[in-house]
N, C-alpha and C positions, 0 to 999 in steps of 0.2 A: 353836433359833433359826435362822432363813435366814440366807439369804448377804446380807452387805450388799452394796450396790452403790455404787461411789465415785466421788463428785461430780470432773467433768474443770473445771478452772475452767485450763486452758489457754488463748488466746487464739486465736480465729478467724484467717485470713489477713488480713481484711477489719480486725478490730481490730490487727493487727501493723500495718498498713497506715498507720493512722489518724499514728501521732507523727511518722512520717517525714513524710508528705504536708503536715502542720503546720507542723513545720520547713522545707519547702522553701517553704509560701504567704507563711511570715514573709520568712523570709532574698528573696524574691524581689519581694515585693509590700509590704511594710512597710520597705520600709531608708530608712529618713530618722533624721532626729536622734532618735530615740528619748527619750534621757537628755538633751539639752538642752531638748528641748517638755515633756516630764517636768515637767523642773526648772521652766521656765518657764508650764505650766500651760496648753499650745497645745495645741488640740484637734484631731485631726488627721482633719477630715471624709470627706476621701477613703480613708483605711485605712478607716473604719467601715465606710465602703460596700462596699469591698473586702472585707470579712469579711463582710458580709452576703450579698455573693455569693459567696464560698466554703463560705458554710453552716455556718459554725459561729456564731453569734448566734442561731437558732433554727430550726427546720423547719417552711418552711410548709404547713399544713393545710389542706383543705376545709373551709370551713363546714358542711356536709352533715355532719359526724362532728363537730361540735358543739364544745366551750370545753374542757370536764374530757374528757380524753384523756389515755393516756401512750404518748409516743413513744419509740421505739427506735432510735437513730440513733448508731452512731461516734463522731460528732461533740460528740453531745448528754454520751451516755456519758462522755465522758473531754475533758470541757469544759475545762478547768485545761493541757490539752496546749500548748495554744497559747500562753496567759501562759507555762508554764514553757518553753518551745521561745523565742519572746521575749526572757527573763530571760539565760536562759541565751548566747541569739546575742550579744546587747547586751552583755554581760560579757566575752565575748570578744573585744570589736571594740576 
């Protein structure tokens, strides 16, 4: 039998990158009453926006490469970063 060869499921610099840069777009760009609009059920349109421009809400695409695509992205990848980067700030404060 050959030699196996062993899967590196190590983290790129680019993915180390990703939960740090998260935590800093929260803590910098979302600090408002988090847990009272929460509670309150206040929608907070300008954070939306602000996440749509930091690119984690989705990656925009050419139409030219068509609907069914799968994208590769940081961002995309480890989506949950940011709710728990979030969770986690909030908890703290």
């Amino acid at each position: 039998m050959g030699k196996l060869n062993r899967m590196d499921f190590s983290w790129s610099n680019r993915q180390r990158e990703v939960p740090d840069a998260a935590g800093r777009f929260a803590r910098q760009q979302l600090n408002y009453n988090i847990i009272e609009n929460d509670r309150a059920g206040v929608f907070y349109h300008n954070a939306w926006k602000k996440c749509g421009g930091f690119g984690i809400q989705g990656v925009p695409v050419s139409k030219q490469y068509g609907e069914n695509i799968r994208i590769r992205n940081p961002f995309c990848e480890n989506q949950s970063v940011l709710n728990a980067q979030v969770a986690l700030w909030s908890n703290q404060s």
